[in-house]
C-alpha angles and dihedrals in degrees: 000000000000131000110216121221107228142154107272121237118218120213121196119221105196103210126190115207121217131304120248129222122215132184115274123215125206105250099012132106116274103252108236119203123188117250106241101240121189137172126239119206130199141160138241085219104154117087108178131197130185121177138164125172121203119212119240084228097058094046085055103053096021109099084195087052086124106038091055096041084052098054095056109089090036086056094045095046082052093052099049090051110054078048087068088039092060100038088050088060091052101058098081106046089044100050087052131081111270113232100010133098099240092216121195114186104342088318123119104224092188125027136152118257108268095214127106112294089006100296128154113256133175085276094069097058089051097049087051097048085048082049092055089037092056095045084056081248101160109254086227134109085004112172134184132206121204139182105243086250081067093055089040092055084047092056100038088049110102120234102012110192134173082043125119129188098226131072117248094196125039096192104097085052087040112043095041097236088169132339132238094049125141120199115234107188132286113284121196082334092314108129099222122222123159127218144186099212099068114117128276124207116231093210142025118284130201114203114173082352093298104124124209114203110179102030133204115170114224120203131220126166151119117292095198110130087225094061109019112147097218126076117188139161126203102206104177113019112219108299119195124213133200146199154141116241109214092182089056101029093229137103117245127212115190125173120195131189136181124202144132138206128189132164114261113172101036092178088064095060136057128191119204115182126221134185112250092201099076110086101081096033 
């Protein structure tokens, strides 16, 4: 699968802030205040490629000839797009500032798990929904996404309790927000799904002096469209090409795609990072 080199394309988001209410006195002019306006800027930067050939030689002696010819543009659609869905997870914890704990009115937006070994315990949920609470996030449609370690530490903890089995909220299974994602159980009102596209470090991180050696970034935020922390554009769905090359004596499938993802609201997620090492430990 290729990456293209291309010219970006910036897009520009216009955003209000909020509206503000003064005192009114009987007889006196109504007091007017401007509305603070800004513009937010991101890039259709990903430019993905997936292709495959199949010899002549091959369709001619190969009993299977149909059923993987067949396969090809079905494979290439999926890798493409666990390439976006990667690259989606990884928006929040790489627009914001590495070891450090990003904090927005008193809330910490990125922290390391306070459990033993740095794994993830019923704390940390609540330290992110104070997070959210204390950036005026809405407390609605709020989702987190975990590493499976994460959903093994939950089931393995004794006496779990503010959890329910059941989700409180169906958008992220309705509205499609990533594939490949199984629900947990809801945890202090985060409807809990795990994921295996969530972002790895690649190295250890110390946020506050806790220090995360083997990191996965878990996500939790408000799924509210209102207030969702991501902003993407998809400008080119995945396109498939076709042709016979004469030269080579093979046919050639190639699928292409264009799109870009960036955070746009910071206050409304909250990364807490957790070691992936410790299940068998």
């Amino acid at each position: 699968m290729g990456n293209h080199e291309l010219t970006y394309r910036t897009l520009n988001i216009p955003s209000i802030g909020q509206m503000e209410a003064l005192d009114y006195q009987e007889g006196n002019a109504v007091q007017y205040t401007s509305m603070d306006t800004g513009n937010f800027q991101f890039t259709i930067n990903k430019y993905k490629s997936s292709a495959t050939y199949i010899y002549e030689k091959f369709k001619q002696d190969s009993y299977y000839m149909n059923q993987v010819i067949s396969s090809f543009v079905p494979k290439q659609a999926r890798a493409l797009a666990s390439v976006m869905e990667n690259d989606i997870m990884a928006v929040g914890p790489d627009n914001q500032t590495a070891s450090n704990l990003n904090t927005i009115n008193g809330g910490n937006h990125r922290f390391v798990a306070s459990g033993t070994n740095e794994t993830m315990v019923i704390e940390d949920f609540a330290k992110a929904r104070f997070a959210l609470q204390k950036a005026n996030v809405p407390l609605m449609n709020l989702v987190a996404l975990v590493d499976p370690t994460v959903e093994y530490t939950l089931a393995t903890q004794p006496n779990l309790i503010n959890f329910s089995n059941n989700p409180m909220w169906e958008g992220v299974v309705t509205t499609g927000l990533t594939s490949g994602m199984k629900f947990i159980r809801n945890i202090e009102g985060f409807d809990v799904y795990t994921s295996l596209r969530l972002k790895k470090g690649t190295a250890s991180e110390t946020i506050d002096s806790v220090v995360s050696s083997v990191p996965v970034y878990n996500l939790f935020f408000s799924a509210a469209s209102d207030v969702l922390p991501f902003v993407g554009l998809v400008r080119q769905t995945p396109k498939v090409d076709y042709e016979y090359n004469k030269d080579y004596q093979r046919d050639e499938y190639v699928t292409t795609c264009r799109y870009g993802f960036d955070l746009y609201r910071p206050e409304s997620l909250v990364v807490v990072l957790s070691d992936t090492d410790q299940v068998y430990a």
